[in-house]
C-alpha positions as CSV (number, residue, x, y, z in Angstrom):
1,X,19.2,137.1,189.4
2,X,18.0,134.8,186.9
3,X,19.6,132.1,185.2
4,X,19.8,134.2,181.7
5,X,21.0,137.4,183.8
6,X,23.4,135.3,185.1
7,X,24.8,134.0,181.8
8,X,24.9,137.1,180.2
9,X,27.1,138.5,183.7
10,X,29.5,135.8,182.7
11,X,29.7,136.9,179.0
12,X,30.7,140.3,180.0
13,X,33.7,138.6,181.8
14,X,34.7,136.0,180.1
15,X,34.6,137.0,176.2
16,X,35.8,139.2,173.8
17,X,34.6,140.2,170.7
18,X,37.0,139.9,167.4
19,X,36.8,141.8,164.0
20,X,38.8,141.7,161.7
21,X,41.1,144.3,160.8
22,X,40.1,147.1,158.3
23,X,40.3,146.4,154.5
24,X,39.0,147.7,151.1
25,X,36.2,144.8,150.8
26,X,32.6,144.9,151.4
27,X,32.4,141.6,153.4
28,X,35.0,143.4,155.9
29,X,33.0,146.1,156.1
30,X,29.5,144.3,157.3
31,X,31.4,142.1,159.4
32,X,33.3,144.7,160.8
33,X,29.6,146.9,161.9
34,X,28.2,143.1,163.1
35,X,31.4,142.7,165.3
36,X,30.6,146.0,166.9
37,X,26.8,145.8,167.3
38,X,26.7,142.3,169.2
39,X,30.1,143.7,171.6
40,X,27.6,146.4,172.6
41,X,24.9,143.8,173.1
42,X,27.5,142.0,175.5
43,X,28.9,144.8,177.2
44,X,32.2,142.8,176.4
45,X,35.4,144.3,174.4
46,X,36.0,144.5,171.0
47,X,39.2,143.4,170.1
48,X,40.9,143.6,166.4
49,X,42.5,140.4,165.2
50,X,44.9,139.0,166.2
51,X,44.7,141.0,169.2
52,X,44.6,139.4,172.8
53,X,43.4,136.1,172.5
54,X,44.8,134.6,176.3
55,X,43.0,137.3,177.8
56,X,39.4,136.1,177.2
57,X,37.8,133.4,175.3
58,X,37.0,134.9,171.5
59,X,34.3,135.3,169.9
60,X,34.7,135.7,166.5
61,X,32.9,137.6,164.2
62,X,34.7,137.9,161.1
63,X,33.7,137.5,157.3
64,X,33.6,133.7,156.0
65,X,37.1,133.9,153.7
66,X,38.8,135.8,156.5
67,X,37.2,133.3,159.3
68,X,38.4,130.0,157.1
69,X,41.8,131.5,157.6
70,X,41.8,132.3,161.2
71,X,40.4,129.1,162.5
72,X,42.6,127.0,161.0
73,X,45.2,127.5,163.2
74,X,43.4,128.3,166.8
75,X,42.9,126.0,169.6
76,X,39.3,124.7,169.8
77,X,38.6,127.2,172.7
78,X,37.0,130.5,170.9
79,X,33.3,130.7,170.3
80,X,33.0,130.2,166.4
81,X,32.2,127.4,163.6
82,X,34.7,124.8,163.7
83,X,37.2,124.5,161.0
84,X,36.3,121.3,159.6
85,X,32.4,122.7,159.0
86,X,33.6,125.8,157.7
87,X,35.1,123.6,155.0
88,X,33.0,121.6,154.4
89,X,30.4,123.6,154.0
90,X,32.0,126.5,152.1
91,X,32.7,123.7,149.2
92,X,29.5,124.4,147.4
93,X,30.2,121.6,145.1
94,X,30.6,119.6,147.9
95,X,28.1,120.4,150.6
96,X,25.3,120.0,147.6
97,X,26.8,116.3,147.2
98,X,26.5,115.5,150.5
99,X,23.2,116.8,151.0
100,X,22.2,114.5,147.9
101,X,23.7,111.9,149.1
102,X,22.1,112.0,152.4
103,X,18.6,112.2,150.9
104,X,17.5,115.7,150.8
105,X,16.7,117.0,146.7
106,X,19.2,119.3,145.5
107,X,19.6,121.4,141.8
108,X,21.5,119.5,139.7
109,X,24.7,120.4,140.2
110,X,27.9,120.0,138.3
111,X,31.6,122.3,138.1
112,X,32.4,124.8,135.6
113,X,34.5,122.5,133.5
114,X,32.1,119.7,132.9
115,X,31.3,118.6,129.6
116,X,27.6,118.6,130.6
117,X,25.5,121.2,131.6
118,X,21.9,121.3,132.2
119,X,19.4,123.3,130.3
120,X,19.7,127.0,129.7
121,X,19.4,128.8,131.7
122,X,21.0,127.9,134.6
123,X,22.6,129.3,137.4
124,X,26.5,130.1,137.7
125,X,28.3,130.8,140.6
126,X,31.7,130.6,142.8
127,X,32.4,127.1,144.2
128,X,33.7,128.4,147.3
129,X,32.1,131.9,148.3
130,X,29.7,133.4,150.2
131,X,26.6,135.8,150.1
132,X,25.8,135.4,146.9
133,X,28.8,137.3,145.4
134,X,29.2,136.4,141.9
135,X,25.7,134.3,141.5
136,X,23.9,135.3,138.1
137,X,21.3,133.8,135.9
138,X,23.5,132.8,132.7
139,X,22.9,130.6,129.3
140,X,26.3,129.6,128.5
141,X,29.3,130.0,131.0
142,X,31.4,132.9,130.8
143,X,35.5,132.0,129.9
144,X,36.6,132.9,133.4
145,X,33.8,130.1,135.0
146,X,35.0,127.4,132.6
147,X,37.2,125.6,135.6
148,X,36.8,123.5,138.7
149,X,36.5,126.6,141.0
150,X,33.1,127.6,139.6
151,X,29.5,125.8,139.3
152,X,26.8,125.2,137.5
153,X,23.5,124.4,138.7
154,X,19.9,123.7,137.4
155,X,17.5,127.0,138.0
156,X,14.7,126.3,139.5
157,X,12.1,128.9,140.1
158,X,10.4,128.8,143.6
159,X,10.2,130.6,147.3
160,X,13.7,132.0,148.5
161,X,14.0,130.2,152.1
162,X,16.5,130.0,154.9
163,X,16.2,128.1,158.1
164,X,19.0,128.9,161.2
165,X,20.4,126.4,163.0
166,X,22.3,126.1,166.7
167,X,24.0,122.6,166.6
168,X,20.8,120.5,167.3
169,X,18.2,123.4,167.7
170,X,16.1,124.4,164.5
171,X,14.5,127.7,163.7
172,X,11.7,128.8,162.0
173,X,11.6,128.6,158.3
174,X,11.7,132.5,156.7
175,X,10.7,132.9,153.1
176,X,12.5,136.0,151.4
177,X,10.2,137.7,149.4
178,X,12.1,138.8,146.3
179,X,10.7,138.6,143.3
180,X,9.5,135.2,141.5
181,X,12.8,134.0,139.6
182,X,15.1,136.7,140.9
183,X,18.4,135.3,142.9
184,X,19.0,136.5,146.2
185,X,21.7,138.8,145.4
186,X,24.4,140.3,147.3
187,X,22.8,144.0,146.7
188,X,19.8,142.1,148.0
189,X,21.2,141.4,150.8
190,X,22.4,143.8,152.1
191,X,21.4,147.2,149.9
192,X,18.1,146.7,149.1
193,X,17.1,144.4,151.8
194,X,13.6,142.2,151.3
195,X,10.9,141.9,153.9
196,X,10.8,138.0,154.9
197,X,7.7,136.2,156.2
198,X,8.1,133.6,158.9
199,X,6.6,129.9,157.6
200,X,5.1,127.7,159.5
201,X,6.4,124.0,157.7
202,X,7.8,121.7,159.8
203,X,8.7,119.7,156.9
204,X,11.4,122.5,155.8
205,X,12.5,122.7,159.7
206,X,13.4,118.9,159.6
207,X,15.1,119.5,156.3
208,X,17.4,121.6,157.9
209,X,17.8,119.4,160.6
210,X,18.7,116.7,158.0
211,X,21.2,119.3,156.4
212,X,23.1,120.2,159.7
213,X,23.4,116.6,160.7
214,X,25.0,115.4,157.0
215,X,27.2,118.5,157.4
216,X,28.1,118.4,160.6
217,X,27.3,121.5,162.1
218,X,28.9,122.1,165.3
219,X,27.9,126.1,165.9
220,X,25.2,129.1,164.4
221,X,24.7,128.0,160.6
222,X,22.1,129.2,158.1
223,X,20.8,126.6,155.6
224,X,19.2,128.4,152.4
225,X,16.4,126.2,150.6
226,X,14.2,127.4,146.9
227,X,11.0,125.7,147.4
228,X,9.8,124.6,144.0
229,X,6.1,125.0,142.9
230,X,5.1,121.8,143.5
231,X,6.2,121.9,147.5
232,X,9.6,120.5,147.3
233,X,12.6,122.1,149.4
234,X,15.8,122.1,147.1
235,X,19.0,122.0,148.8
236,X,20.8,125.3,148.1
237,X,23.6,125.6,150.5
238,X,24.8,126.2,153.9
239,X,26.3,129.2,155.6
240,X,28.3,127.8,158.7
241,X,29.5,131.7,159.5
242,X,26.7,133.6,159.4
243,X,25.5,136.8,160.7
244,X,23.9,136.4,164.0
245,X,23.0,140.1,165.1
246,X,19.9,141.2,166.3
247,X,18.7,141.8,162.9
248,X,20.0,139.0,161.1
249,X,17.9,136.2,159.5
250,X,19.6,134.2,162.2
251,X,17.8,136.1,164.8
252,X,14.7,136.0,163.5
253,X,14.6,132.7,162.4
254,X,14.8,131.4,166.6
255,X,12.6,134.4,167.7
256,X,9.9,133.4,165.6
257,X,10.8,129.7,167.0
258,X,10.4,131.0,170.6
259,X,13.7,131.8,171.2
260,X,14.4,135.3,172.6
261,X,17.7,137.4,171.9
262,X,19.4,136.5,175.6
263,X,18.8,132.7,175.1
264,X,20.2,133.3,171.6
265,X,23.1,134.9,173.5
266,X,23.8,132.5,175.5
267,X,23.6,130.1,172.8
268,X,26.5,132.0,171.2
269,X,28.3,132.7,174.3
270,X,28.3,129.8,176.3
């Protein structure tokens, strides 16, 4: 038995998979089908939260506003981002700062209630949030944006790109090819999904490297990049929950890096 047989023998034993219970909400629902899909991978159970968490160690697989609540309050000994990375990088506003500030170029990026805004049009979206839910294309803010939970940010037109991460390890760079100047939308996403195209730049890889180091990443994370025309890699924002199924961009991201789905596994597992 080799040594990824081996680890995966343990997986079946040792964890258990947890989704979160059912609700009306599209994020629920995706989850909810990830949950189930990477149980199957791991011959392990599939357990709805709260459920039994003495019994195994958990893995959790639950939506990013339903994960910030759960981790919270659990001992450090479940497989899952750790609270404090969660946080800090579901703070848009703040994650963008601190990427800034550690060197990489991000949009300009300032909250719904500033006094200055940068030239029309920009881009509007949710300070805390996730998959692109509420992102649009705007020319003045709309009333209900006008407030500290909501941003504003330069648009810059350029290649849709995200890079995965596993703490230390990088992946390979994937461009999403949607249309020039069209945000990556949640319908995108998830509805009327885009091919992607694996990159080879090892000057966006170390980017992301740079991104999980000033944000601390301590588990699986996504960091998403637009490349402007003139080559640079602009800071968009850091998923530190995000889905790491066999077809994820996750996934793909390490197998085009050399990194097969049982080493992946492991990776998630161990």
């Amino acid at each position: 038995m080799g040594r990824g047989d081996y680890a995966t023998l343990l997986t079946m034993e040792a964890v258990v998979v947890i989704r979160e219970p059912w609700r009306f909400d599209a994020l629920a629902w995706i989850h909810r089908a990830e949950a189930r899909a990477i149980a199957r991978e791991l011959g392990a159970p599939l357990v709805i939260w709260p459920g039994s968490l003495r019994a195994a160690r958990p893995l959790l697989r639950l939506s990013d506003p339903f994960m910030r609540r759960v981790v919270g309050g659990l001992a450090p000994d479940y497989f899952g981002p750790g609270a404090q990375a969660l946080e800090r990088c579901y703070d848009k506003y703040e994650a963008c700062r601190t990427a800034a500030a550690g060197g990489l170029d991000a949009p300009a990026t300032m909250l719904g209630d500033s006094p200055t805004l940068p030239d029309a049009p920009f881009v509007s979206k949710p300070r805390r949030g996730s998959d692109s839910i509420g992102v649009r294309i705007a020319s003045a803010i709309p009333v209900r944006a006008r407030n500290a939970e909501h941003l504003v940010q330069s648009r810059i037109v350029g290649r849709e790109v995200t890079v995965a991460l596993f703490r230390e390890q990088v992946g390979m760079p994937l461009e999403i090819l949607v249309p020039r100047g069209t945000p990556y939308s949640f319908s995108r996403k998830y509805l009327f999904r885009p091919s992607r195209r694996v990159l080879a730049d090892e000057s966006l890889r170390e980017c992301a490297r740079r991104a999980g180091q000033l944000l601390a990443i301590d588990w699986a994370a996504r960091v998403d990049f637009i490349v402007a025309d003139d080559g640079r890699a602009y800071f968009l924002e850091c998923d530190a929950a995000p889905l790491v199924g066999a077809k994820s961009a996750f996934a793909a991201s390490f197998t085009a890096a050399g990194v097969d789905r049982r080493r992946q596994l492991d990776w998630l597992t161990l």
